[in-house]
GUNUGU-910918 format. One line per field, with one value per residue: residue in three letters; x negated, y negated, z negated of N, C-alpha, C, O, CB in turn. Coordinates in steps of 0.001 Angstrom, whole numbers, m for minus. Each point is the difference from the previous one (the first is absolute). Glycine has a CB too. Layout:
<vexdrens>
residu = (ALA_...) $
n_u = (X_...) $
n_v = (Y_...) $
n_w = (Z_...) $
ca_u = (X_...) $
ca_v = (Y_...) $
ca_w = (Z_...) $
c_u = (X_...) $
c_v = (Y_...) $
c_w = (Z_...) $
o_u = (X_...) $
o_v = (Y_...) $
o_w = (Z_...) $
cb_u = (X_...) $
cb_v = (Y_...) $
cb_w = (Z_...) $
</vexdrens>
This chain:
<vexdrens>
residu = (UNK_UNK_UNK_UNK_UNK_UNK_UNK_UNK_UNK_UNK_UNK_UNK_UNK_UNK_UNK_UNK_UNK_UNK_UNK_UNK_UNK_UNK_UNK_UNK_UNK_UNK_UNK_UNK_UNK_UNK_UNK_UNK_UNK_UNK_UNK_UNK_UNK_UNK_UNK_UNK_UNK_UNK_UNK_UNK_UNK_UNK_UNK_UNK_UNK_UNK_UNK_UNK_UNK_UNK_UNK_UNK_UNK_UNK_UNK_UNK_UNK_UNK_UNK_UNK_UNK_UNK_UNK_UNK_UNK_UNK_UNK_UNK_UNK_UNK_UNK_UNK_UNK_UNK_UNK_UNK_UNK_UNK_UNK_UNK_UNK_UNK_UNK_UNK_UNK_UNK_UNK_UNK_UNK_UNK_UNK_UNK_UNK_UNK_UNK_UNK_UNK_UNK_UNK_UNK_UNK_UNK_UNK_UNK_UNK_UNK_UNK_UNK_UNK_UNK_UNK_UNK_UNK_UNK_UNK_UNK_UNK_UNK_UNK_UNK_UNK_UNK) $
n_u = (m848_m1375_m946_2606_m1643_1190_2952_m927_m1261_2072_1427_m3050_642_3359_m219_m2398_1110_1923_m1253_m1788_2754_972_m1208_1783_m77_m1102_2506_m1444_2858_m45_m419_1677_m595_m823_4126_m3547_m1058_m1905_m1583_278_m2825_m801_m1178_m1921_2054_m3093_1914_1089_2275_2585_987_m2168_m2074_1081_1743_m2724_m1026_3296_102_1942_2489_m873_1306_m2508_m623_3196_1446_m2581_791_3142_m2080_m1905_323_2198_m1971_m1317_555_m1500_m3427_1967_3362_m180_648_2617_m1545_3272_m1944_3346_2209_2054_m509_2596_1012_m1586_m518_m2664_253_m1198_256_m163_m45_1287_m1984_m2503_2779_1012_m3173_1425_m76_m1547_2785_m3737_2456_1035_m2372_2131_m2807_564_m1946_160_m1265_3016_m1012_2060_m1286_2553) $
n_v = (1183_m2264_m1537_m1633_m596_810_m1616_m3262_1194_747_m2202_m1726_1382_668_m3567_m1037_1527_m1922_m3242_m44_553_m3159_m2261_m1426_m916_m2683_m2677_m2537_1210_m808_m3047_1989_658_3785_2244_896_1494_1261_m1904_2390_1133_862_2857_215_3386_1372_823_240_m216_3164_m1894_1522_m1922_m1421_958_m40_m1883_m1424_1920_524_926_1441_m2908_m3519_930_245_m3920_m1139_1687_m763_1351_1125_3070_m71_637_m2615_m3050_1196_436_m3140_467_m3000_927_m1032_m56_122_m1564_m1952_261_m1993_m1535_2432_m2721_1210_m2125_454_998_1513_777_3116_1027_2946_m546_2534_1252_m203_474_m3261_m1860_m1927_m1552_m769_1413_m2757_1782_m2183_366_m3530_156_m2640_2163_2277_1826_1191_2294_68) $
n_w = (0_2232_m3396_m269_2131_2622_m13_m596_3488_2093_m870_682_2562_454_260_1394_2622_m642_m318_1888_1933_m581_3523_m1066_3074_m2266_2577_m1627_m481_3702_m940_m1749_4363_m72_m612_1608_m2206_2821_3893_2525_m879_3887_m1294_2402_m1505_m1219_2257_m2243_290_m295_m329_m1911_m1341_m718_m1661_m1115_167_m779_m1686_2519_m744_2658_1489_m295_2516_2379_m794_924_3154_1687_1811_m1945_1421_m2765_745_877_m1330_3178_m933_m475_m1830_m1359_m2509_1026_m2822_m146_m2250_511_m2808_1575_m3645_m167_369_m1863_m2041_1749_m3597_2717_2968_m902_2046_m1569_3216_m2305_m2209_2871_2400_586_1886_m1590_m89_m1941_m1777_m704_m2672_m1879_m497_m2936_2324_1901_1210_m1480_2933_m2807_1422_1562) $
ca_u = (848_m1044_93_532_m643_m393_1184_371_m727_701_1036_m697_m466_1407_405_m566_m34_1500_m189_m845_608_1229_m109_1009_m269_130_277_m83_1694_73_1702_1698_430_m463_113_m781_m1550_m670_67_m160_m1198_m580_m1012_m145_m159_m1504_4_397_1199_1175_1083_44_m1278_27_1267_m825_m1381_770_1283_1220_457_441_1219_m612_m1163_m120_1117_m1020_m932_678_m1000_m1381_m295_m580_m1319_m1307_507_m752_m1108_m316_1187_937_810_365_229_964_m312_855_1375_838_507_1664_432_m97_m1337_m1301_m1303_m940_113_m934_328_m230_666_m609_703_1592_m13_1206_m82_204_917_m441_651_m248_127_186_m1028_1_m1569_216_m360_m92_1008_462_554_1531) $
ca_v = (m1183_m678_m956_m1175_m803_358_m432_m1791_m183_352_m934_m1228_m130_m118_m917_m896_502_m287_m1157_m618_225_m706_m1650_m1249_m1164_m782_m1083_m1076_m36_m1010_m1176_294_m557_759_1116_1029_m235_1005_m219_1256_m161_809_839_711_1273_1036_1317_455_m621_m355_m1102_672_m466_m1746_m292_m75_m1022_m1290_12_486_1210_946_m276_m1165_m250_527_m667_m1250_324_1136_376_225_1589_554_1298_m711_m1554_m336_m746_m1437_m593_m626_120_m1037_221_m632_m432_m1335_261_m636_m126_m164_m977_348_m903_687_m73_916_1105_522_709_1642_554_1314_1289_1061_383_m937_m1138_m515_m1524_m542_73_m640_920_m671_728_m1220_m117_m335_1056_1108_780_1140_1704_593) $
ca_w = (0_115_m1021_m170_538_1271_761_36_658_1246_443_325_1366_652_m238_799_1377_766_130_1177_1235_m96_364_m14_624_m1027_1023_m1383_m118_877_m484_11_1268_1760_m598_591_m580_82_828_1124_m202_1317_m29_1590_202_833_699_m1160_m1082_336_m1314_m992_m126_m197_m1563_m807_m426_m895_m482_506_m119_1318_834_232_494_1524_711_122_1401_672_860_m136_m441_m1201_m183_794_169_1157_m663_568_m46_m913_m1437_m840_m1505_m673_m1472_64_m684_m75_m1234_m381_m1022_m1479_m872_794_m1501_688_1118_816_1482_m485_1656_458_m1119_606_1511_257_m248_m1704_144_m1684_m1322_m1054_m1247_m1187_m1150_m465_322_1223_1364_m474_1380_m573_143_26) $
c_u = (m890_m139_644_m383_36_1475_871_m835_171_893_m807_315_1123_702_m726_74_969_428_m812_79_1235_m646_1437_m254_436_143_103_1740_m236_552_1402_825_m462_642_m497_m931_m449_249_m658_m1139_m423_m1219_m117_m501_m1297_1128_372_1540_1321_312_49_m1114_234_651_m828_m778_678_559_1536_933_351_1310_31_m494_464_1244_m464_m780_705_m485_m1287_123_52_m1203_m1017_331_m1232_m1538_259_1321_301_1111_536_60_1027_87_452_1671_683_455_1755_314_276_m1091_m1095_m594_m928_505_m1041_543_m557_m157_m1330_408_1105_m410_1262_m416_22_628_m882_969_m159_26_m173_m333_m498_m976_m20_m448_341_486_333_332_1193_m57) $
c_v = (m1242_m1240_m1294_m884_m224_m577_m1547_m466_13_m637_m1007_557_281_m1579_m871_355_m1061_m1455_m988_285_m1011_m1600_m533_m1050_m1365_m1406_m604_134_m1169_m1096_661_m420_1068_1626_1154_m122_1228_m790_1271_m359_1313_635_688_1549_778_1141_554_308_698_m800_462_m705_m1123_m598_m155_m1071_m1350_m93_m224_1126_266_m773_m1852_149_115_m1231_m919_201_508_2_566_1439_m37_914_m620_m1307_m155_m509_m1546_m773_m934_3_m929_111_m545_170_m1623_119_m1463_m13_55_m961_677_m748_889_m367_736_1332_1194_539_1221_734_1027_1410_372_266_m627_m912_m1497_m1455_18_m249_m953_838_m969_393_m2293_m605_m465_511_1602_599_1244_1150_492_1117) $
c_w = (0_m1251_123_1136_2058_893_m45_1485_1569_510_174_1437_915_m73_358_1769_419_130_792_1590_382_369_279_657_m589_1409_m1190_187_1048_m290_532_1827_1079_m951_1034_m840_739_2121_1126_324_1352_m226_1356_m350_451_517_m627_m497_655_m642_m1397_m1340_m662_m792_m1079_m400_m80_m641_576_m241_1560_947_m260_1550_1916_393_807_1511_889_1310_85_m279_m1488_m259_640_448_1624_m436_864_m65_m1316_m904_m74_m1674_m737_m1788_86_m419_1_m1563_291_m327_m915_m708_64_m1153_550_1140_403_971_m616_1261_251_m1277_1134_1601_819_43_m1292_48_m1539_m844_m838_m1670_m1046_m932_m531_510_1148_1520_m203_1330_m519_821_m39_m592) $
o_u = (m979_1170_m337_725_81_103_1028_541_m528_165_282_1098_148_671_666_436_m140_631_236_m827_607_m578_1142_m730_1213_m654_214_755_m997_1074_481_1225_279_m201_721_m378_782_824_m868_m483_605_m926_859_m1168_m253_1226_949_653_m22_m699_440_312_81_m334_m241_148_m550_618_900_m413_231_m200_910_627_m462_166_425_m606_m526_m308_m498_750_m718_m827_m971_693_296_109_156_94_m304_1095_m616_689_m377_462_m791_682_m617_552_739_m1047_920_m944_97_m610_m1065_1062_m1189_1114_m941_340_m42_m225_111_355_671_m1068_807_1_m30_428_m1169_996_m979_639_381_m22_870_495_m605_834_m793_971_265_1016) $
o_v = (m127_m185_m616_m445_m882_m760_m353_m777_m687_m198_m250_42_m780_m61_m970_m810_m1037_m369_m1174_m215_m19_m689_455_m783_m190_122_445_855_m720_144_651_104_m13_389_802_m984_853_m834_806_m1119_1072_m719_178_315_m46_80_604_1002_219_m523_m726_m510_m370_m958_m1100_m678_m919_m1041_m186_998_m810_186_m639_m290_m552_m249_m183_m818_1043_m1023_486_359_m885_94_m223_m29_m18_m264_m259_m1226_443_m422_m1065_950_m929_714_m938_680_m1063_1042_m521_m547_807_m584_1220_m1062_m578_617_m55_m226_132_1183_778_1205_973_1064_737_m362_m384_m744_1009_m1073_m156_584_m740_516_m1074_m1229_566_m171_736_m528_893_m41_115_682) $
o_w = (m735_m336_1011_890_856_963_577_787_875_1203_1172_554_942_1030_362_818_648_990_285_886_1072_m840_69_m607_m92_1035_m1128_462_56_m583_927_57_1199_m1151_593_m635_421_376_m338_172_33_m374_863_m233_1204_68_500_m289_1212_m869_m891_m1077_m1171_m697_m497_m1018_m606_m221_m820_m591_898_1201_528_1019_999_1194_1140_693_387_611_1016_m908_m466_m908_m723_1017_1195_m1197_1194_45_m1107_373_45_m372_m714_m890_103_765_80_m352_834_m347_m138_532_126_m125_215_81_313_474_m783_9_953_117_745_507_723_m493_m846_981_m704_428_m353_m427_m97_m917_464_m61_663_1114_780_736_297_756_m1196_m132) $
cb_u = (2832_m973_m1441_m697_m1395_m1986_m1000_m585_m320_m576_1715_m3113_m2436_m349_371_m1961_m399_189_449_m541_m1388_2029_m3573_1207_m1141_m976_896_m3493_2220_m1153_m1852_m1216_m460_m3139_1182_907_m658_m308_1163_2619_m607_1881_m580_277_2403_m4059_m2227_m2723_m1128_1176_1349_497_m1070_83_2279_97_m1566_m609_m2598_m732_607_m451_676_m1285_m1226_m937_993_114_m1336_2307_1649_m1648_m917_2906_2207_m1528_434_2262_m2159_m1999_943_m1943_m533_492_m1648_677_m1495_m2448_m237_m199_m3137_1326_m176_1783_1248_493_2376_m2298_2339_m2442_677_1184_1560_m2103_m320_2076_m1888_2507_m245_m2312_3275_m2150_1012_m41_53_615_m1959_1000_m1723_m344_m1524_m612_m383_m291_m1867_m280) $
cb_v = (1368_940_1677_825_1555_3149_2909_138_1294_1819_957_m955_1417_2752_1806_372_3741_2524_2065_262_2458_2523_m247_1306_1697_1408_125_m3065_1484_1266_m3262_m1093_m2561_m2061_m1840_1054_m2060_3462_m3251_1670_m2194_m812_41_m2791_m540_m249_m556_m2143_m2938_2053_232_2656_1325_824_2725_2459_2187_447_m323_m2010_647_2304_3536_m115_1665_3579_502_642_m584_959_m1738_m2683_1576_m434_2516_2132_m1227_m370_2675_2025_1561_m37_2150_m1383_1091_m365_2821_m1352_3193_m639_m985_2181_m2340_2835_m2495_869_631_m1322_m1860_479_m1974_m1168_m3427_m2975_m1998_m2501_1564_1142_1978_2065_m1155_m20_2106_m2495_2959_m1171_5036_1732_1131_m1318_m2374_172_m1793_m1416_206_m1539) $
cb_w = (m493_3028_m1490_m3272_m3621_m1793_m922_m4028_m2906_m1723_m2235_m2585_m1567_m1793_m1643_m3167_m775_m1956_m1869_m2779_m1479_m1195_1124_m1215_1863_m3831_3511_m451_m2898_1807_m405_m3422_m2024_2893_m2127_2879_m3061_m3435_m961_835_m3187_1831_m3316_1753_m893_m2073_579_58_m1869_1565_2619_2996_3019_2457_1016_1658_1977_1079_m520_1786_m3546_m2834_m963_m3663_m3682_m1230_m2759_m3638_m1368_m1926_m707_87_2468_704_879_m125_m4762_2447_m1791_1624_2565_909_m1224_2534_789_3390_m663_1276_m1746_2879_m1837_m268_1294_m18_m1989_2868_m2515_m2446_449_m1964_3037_m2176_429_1297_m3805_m2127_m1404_m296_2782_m2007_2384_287_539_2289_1022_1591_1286_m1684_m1826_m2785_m239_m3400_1866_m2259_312_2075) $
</vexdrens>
């Protein structure tokens, strides 16, 4: 049976792993007059890469990344082709204490949330 110790030790690092998998796309808050933030952003596909890839390394989600491209292969975009990166949102009317974005957890389109937490940049976990 393994010791006290050993198994506090297991939940730590289980609990860090899993916490250090968890991001959050952080935007200033915009004046109360523009309700966009974050802006479209163009990448050039290697040889390598699908939409897939690329979601990743921006943190995108899957049905983001392909709506943003219709027409672009998924599987083989092309080398040299042009990404669009839809990393640009439209704010809700609503009060804007804080926001976040979960679109590479859930893999969706993301709209930013208003969270009535007290802290002013907090991006809370669902």
């Amino acid at each position: 049976m393994p010791s006290p110790f050993l198994k506090r030790l297991h939940w730590l690092l289980l609990g860090w792993l899993t916490a250090s998998a968890a991001q959050a796309t952080v935007y200033p808050l915009p004046p109360p007059d523009v309700d966009l933030i974050g802006q479209v952003k163009v990448v050039y596909a290697t040889k390598e890469d699908t939409l897939i890839d690329i979601a990743r390394r921006y943190s995108l989600g899957y049905d983001e990344i392909v709506h943003a491209n219709p027409g672009v292969d998924r599987w083989a975009p092309g080398e040299g082709n042009p990404i669009v990166l839809p990393t640009r949102h439209i704010l809700p009317d609503a009060p804007r204490e804080a926001w976040y974005s979960t679109s590479r957890r859930c893999g969706c389109t993301t709209i930013p949330k208003p969270v009535p937490t007290g802290s002013r940049w907090s991006t809370p976990i669902r």
